[in-house]
C-alpha positions as CSV (number, residue, x, y, z in Angstrom):
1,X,107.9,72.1,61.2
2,X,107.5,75.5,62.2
3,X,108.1,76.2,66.2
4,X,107.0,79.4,67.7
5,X,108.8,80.4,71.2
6,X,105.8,81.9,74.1
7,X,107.5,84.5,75.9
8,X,105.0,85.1,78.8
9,X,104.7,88.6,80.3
10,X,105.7,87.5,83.8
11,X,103.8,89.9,85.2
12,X,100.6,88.0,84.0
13,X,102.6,84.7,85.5
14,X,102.9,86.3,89.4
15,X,101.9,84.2,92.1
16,X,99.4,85.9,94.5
17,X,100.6,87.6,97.2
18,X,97.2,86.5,99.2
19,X,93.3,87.2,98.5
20,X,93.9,90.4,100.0
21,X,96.8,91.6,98.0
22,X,96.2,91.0,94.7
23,X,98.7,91.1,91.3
24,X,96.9,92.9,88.7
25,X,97.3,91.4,85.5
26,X,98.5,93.6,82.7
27,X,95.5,92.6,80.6
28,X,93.0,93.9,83.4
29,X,95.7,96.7,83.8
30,X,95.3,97.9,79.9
31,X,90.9,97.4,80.3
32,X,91.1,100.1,83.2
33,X,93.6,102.6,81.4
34,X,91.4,102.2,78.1
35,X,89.0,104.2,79.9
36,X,91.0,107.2,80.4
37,X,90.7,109.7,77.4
38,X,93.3,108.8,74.9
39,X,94.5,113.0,74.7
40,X,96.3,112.0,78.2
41,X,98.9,109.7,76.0
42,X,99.6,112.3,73.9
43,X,99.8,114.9,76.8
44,X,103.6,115.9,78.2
45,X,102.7,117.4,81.3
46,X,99.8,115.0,82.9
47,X,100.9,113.0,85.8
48,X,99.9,109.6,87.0
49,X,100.3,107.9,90.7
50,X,100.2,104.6,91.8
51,X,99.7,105.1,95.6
52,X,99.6,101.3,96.5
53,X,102.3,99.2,93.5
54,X,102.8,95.4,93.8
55,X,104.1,94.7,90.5
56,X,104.3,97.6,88.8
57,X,102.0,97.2,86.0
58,X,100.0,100.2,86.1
59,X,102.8,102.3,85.4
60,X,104.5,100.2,83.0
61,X,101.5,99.9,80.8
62,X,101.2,103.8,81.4
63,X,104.6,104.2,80.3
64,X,104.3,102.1,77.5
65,X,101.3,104.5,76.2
66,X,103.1,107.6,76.6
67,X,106.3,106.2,74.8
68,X,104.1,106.1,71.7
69,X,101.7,109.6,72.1
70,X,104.7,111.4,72.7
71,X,106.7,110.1,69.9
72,X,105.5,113.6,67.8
73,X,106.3,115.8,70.8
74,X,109.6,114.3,72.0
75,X,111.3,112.6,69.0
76,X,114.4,110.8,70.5
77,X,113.5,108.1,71.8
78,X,116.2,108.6,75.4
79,X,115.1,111.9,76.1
80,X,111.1,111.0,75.9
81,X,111.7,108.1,78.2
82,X,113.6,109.7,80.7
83,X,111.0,112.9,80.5
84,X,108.1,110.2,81.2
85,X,109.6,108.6,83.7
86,X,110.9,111.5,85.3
87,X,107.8,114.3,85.1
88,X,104.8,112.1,84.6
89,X,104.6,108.4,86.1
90,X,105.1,107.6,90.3
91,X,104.3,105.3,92.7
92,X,104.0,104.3,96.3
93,X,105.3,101.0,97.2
94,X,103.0,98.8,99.8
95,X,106.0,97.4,100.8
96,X,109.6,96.8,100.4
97,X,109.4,93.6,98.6
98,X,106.8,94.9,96.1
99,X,109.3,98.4,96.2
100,X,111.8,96.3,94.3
101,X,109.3,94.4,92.0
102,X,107.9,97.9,91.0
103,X,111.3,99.3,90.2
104,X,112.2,95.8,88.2
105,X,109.3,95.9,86.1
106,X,109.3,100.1,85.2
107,X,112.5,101.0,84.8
108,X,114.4,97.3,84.0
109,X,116.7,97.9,86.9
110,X,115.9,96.3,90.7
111,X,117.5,100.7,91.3
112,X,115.9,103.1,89.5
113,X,119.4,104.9,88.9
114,X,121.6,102.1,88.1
115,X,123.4,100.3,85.3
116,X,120.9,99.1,83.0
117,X,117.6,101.3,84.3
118,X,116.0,102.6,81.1
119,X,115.9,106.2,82.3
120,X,119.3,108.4,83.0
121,X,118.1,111.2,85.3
122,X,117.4,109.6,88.3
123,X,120.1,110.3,90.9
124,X,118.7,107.9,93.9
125,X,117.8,104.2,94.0
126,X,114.0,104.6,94.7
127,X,113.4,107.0,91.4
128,X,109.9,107.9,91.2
129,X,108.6,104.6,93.2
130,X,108.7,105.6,96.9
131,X,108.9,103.4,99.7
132,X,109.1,104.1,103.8
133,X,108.9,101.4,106.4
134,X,106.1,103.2,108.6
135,X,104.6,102.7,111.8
136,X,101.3,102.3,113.4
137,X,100.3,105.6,115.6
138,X,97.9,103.5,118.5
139,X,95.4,104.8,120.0
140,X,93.0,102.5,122.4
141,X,94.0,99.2,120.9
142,X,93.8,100.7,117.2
143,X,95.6,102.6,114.3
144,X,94.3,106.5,114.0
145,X,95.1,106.2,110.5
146,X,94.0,103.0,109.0
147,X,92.1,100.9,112.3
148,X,94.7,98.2,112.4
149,X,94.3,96.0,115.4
150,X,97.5,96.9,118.0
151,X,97.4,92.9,119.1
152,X,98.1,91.7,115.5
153,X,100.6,94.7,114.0
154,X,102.3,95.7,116.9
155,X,105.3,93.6,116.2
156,X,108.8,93.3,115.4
157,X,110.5,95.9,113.0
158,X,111.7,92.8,111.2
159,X,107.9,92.0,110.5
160,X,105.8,93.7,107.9
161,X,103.4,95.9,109.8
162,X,101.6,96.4,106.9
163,X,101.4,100.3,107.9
164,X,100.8,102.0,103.8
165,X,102.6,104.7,103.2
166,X,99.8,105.9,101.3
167,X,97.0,106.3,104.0
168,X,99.3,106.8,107.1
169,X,99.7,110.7,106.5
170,X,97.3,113.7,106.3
171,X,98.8,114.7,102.7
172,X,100.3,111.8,100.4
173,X,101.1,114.5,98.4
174,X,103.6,115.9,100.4
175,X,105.9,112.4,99.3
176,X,106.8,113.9,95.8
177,X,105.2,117.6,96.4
178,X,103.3,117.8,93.3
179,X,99.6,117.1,92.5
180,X,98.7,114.3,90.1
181,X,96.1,114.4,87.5
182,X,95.4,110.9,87.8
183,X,95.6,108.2,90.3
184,X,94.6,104.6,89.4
185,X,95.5,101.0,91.3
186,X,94.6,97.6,93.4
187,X,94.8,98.4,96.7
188,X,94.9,95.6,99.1
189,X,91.6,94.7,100.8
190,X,91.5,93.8,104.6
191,X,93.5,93.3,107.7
192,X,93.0,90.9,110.8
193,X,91.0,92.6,113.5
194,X,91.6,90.5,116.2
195,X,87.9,89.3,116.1
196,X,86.4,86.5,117.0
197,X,88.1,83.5,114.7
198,X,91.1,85.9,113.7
199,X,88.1,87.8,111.3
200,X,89.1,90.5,109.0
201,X,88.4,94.2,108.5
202,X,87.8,96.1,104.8
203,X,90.8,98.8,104.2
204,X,90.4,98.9,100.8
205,X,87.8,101.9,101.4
206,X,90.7,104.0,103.2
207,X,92.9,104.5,99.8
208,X,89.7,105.5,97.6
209,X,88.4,107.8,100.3
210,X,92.9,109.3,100.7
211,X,92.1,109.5,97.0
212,X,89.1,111.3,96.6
213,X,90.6,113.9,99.0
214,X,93.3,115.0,96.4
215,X,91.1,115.3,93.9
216,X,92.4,114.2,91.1
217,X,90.6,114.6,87.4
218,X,90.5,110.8,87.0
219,X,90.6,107.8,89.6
220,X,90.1,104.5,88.8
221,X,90.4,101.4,91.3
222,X,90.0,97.6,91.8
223,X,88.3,96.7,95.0
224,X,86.0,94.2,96.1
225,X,82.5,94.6,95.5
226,X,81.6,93.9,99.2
227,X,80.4,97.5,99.6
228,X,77.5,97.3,97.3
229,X,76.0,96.3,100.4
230,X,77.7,97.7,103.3
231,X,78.1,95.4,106.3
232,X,81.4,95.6,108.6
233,X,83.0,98.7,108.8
234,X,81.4,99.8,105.0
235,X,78.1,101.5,105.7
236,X,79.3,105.0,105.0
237,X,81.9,104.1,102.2
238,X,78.6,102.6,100.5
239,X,76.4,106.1,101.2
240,X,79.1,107.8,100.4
241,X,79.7,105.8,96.9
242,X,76.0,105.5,95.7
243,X,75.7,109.2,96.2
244,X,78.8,110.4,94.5
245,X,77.8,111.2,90.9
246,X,81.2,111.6,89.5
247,X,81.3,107.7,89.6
248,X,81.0,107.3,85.8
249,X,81.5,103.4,85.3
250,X,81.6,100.3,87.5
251,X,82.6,96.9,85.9
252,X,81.6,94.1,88.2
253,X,82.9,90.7,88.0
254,X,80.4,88.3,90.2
255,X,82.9,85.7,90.6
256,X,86.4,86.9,91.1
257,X,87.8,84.2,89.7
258,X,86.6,85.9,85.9
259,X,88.5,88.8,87.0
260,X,91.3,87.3,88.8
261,X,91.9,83.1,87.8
262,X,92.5,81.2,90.9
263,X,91.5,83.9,93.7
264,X,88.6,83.5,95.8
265,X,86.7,86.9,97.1
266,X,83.6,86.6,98.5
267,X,80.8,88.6,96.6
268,X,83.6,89.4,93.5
269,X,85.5,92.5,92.7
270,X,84.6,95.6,90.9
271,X,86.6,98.6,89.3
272,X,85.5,102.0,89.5
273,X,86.0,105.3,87.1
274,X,85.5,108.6,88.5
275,X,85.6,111.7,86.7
276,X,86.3,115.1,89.0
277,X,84.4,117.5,85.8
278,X,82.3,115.5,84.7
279,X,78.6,113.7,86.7
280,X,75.7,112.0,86.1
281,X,74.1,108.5,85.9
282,X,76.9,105.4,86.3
283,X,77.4,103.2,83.1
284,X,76.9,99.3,85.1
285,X,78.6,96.8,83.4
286,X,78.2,93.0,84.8
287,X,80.6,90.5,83.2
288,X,80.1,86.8,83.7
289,X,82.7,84.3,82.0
290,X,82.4,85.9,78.7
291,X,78.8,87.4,78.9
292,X,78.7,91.2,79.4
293,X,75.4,93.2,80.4
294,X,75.2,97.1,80.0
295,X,73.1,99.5,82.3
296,X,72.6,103.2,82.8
297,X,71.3,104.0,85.7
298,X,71.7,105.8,89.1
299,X,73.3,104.3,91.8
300,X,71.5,105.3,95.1
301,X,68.3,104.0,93.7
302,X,67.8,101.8,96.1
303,X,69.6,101.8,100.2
304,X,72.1,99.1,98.6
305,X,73.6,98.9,95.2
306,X,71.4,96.0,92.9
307,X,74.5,94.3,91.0
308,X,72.2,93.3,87.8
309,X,70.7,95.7,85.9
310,X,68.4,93.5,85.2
311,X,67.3,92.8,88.4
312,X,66.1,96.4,88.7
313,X,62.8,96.4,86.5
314,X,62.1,93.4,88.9
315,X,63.1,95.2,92.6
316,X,61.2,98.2,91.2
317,X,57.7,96.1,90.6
318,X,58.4,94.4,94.1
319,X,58.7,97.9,96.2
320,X,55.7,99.7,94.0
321,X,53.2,98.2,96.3
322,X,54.6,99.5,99.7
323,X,54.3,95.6,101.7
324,X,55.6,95.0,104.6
325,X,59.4,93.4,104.3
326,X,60.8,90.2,106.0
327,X,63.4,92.0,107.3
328,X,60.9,94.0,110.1
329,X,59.9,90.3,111.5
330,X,63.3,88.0,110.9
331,X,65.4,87.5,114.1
332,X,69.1,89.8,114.1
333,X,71.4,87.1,115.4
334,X,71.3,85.2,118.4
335,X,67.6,85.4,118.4
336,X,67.6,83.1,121.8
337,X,70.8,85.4,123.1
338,X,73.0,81.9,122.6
339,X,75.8,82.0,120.6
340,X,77.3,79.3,118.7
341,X,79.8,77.6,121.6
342,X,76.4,77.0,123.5
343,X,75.7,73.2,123.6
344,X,73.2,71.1,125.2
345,X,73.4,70.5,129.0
346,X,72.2,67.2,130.6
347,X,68.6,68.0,131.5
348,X,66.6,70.8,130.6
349,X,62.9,71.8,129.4
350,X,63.6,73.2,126.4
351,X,65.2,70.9,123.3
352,X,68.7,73.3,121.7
353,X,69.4,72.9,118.3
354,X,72.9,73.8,117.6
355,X,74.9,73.0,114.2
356,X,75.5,68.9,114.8
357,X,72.6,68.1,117.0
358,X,69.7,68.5,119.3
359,X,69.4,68.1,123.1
360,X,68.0,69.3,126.3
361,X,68.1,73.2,127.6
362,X,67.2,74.5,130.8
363,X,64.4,77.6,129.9
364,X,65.4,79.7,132.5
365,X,68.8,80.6,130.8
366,X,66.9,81.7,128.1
367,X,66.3,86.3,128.4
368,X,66.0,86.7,124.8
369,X,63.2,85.5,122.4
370,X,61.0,84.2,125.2
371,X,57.7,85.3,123.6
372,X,59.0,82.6,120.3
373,X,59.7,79.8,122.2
374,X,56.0,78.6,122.1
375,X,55.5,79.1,118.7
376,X,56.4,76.7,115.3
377,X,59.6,79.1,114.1
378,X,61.0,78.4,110.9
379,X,64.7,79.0,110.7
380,X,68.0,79.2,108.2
381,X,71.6,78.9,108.5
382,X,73.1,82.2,109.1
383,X,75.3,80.8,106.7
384,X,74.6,81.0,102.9
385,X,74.8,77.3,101.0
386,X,76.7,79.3,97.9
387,X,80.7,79.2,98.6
388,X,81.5,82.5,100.3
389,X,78.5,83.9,98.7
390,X,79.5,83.1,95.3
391,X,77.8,82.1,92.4
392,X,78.1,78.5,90.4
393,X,80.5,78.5,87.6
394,X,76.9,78.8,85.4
395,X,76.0,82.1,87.7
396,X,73.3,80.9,89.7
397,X,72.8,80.1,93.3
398,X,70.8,78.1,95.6
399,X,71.0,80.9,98.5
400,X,69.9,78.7,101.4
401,X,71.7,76.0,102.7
402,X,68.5,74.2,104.8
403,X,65.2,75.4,105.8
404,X,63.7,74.0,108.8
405,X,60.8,74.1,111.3
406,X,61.6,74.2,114.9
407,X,58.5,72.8,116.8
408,X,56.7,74.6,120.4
409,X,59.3,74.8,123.3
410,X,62.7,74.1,120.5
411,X,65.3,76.8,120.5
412,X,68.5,77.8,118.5
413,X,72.0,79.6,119.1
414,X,73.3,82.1,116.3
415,X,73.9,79.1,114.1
416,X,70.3,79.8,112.5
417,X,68.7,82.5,111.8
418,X,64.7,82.6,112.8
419,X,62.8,84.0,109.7
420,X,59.3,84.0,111.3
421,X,57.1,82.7,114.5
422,X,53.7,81.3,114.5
423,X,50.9,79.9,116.4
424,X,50.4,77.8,113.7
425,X,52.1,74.9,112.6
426,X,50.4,75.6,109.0
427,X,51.2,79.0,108.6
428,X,55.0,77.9,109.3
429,X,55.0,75.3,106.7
430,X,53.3,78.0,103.8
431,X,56.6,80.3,105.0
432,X,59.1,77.3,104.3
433,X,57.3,77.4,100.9
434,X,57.6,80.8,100.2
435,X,61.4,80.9,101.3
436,X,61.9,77.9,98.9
437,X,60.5,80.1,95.6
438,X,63.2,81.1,93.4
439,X,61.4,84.7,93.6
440,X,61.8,84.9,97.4
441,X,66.0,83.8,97.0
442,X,66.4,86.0,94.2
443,X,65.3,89.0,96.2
444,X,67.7,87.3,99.4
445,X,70.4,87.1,96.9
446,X,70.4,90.9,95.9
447,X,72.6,91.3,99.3
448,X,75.1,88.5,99.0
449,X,78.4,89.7,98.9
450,X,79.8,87.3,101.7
451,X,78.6,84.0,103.0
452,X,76.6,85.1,105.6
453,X,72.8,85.7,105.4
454,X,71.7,88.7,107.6
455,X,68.7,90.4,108.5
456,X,69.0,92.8,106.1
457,X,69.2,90.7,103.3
458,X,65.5,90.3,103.5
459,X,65.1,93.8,103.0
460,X,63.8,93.6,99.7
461,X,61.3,90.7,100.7
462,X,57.7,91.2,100.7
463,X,56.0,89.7,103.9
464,X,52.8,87.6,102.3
465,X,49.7,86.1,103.6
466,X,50.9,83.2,105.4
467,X,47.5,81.3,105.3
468,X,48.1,80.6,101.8
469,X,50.6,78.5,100.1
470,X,52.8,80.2,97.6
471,X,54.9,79.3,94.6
472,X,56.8,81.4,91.9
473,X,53.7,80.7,89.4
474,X,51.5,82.9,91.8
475,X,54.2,85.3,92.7
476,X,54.9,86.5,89.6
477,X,51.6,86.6,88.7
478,X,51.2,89.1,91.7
479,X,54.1,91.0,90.3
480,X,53.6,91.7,86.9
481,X,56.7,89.9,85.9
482,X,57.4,89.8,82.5
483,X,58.5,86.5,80.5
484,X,61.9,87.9,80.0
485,X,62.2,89.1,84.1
486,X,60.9,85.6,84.8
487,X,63.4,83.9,82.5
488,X,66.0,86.3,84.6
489,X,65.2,84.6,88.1
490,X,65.0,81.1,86.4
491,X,68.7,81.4,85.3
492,X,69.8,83.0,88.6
493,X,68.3,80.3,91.3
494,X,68.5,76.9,91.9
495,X,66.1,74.6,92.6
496,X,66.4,74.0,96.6
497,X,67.5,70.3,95.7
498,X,70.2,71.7,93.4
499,X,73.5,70.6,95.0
500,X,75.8,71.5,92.0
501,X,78.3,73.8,94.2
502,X,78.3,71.4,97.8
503,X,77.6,67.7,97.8
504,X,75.5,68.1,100.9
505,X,73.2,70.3,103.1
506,X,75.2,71.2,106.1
């Protein structure tokens, strides 16, 4: 019997820190560096930062790479390892704990100068892997550097206060004095705002933007792909992304879970490669289980980023004939000015539906959406029936998690969304149709990066003669859609009575 011993790299075997703070694994690691040009390896004098370690990884599998290109350069074997570690790999710790992880897994040693660390010419404990405890500056309730929320981070110095060292300074560089050639890592994604229901702010934006500004000739970074679309606190990282040329490659994983087992992100993760010399189109690469689809193309084609390339050709067809879009007649939230704590009162003339029920309302509290309240209204859930905006394990979606008619003198709070207003009780039902084709929830789906539905995600929507009923057959007939586009749509939508990722409606 022959027995073969599994040595794990532990740092594929990390629990997650959180969602938000995410262990890279050296797999993913290694895909990301394989996109730098392999001269760097065999290059004595680049440098490389890490501005936000957790693990370590980055710079151990940078290490790793060097220890071989150099190997002509710098025969012995001590003196090459103590140059790399020395002159060409750093990092900046997001915190202490992750400080010491960082240290254990580059240089062996918990101290980066002590017994058994692999390099000899370090003369302090932190080596080349920095780490401060900082503090907030406040200002109004908020952090000037990063937007932290004063309520949730001003705490006590034995707390994390989750202040990086990396975007709490004018000049990062000024940590190890030097400019670095490239700078590539997983920064962590959001903090608590203090919003309603403890929501949560993006800050993953802040370390590509810190990084952009010491312009580096490579960056390269994992972050999720919630900025494809914009939304909370993202609309000018987005403009700012889709117009910046030097973005030479963007690998998007749908589901997180293909790029990171076990962790759920709403609307996936992406990484990024950015070239300072060199612009152009971006190479779009879309990876699903262990399907891969390649596009070239530019990024600020459209106001938000299409994910598929092959959902472009489509979009394209769609916008050629200038209609009108749902999003100029869909309500924004609250479209009766009644969020969701409103319930029914004990009398009223107006019947409320709110998320477990129906009853009376009094029409006089009503000041917003007064000229729908006599009119059949067809309305949504503002949230999404897909988990956190994800696809099915298969990639598709069902988008919509009911579809409703609300009948003369029946409001809503924010729960729902209302998607259109009528006179006619007809002209309601043919828009309940229409939001039921898999052409009209493809088009919705182009903007799902979270699980809520907005009024911009029927941006891309095409407003239609509501006197006639419509299907897909007749839509893409009035496209132009090709058998291949069509097939496209079919694999990425649901039927409405698909219930493959929830066993119910809500």
């Amino acid at each position: 019997m022959i027995q073969t011993n599994y040595n794990p790299d532990v740092l594929s075997c990390l629990a997650n820190l959180s969602n938000d703070e995410v262990f890279t694994p050296p797999s993913l690691a290694n895909d990301i560096l394989d996109l730098l040009p392999a001269s760097l390896w065999r290059d004595p004098n680049v440098t490389f930062l890490d501005p936000v370690c957790k693990s370590g990884v980055f710079l151990r599998e940078i290490a790793k790479r060097l220890d071989r290109g150099l190997e002509s350069k710098i025969p012995d074997r001590q003196k090459r390892i103590n140059h790399i570690f020395k002159n060409q790999i750093f990092g900046i710790a997001i915190t202490e704990l992750t400080s010491l992880l960082s240290r254990r897994s580059v240089y062996c040693s918990k101290t980066a100068n002590g017994k058994y660390s692999v390099c000899q010419s370090f003369s302090s404990e932190q080596g080349n892997i920095f780490y401060k405890k900082m503090k907030h500056t406040w200002v109004e309730g908020r952090c000037v550097w990063c937007g932290a929320s004063q309520e949730v981070y001003d705490r006590d110095d034995a707390l994390e206060t989750y202040a990086y060292n990396f975007i709490h300074t004018d000049n990062p560089e000024k940590i190890f004095n030097m400019k670095f050639d490239v700078i590539i890592g997983n920064p962590p994604y959001q903090l608590s705002d203090a919003g309603h229901g403890r929501s949560a702010g993006p800050i993953y934006h802040e370390f590509v933007n810190q990084a952009k500004k010491l312009k580096p000739k490579y960056l390269a970074m994992i972050i999720p792909s919630r900025w494809f679309a914009g939304g909370k606190g993202l609309d000018a990282f987005r403009d700012h992304m889709l117009n910046d040329n030097h973005i030479r490659m963007i690998v998007d994983y749908e589901n997180a879970n293909d790029c990171f087992p076990g962790v759920d992100i709403a609307g996936g993760v992406c990484y990024f490669f950015w070239n300072r010399d060199s612009s152009g189109s971006c190479t779009v690469v879309n990876r699903t289980g262990d399907t891969e689809i390649i596009s070239e193309r530019l990024l600020n084609e459209f106001p938000t980023f299409i994910r598929h390339g092959q959902a472009v050709p489509i979009i394209r067809k769609v916008l050629a004939r200038n209609e009108i879009r749902m999003n100029s007649q869909v309500s924004s939230r609250k479209p009766f000015g009644l969020d969701t704590t409103i319930r029914p009162t004990k009398r009223g003339d107006l019947t409320l539906r709110w998320l477990k029920g129906e009853g009376p309302y009094s029409k006089k509290e009503i000041s917003v959406g007064k000229d729908m309240i006599e009119q059949w209204k067809v309305i949504t859930s503002y949230v999404g029936y897909d988990h956190a905006g994800n696809p099915g394990k298969d990639g598709s979606r069902r988008v919509f998690s009911k579809i409703e008619i609300l009948p003369p003198n029946t409001i809503c709070t924010e729960t729902y969304l209302v998607i259109g207003s009528y006179d006619s009780e007809m002209f309601a039902k043919n828009l309940v149709s229409y939001m039921k084709t898999k052409f009209f929830r493809f088009l919705v789906s182009q903007f799902m990066y979270s699980h809520h539905i907005t009024k911009e995600s029927y941006s891309l929507v095409p407003v239609q003669d509501m006197s006639i009923t419509w299907g897909d057959k007749e839509l893409y007939h009035k496209y132009k859609l090709t058998k291949s586009e069509i097939e496209f749509i079919e694999n990425k939508i649901r039927p409405m009575n698909s219930s493959s990722n929830r066993l119910a409606d809500d």
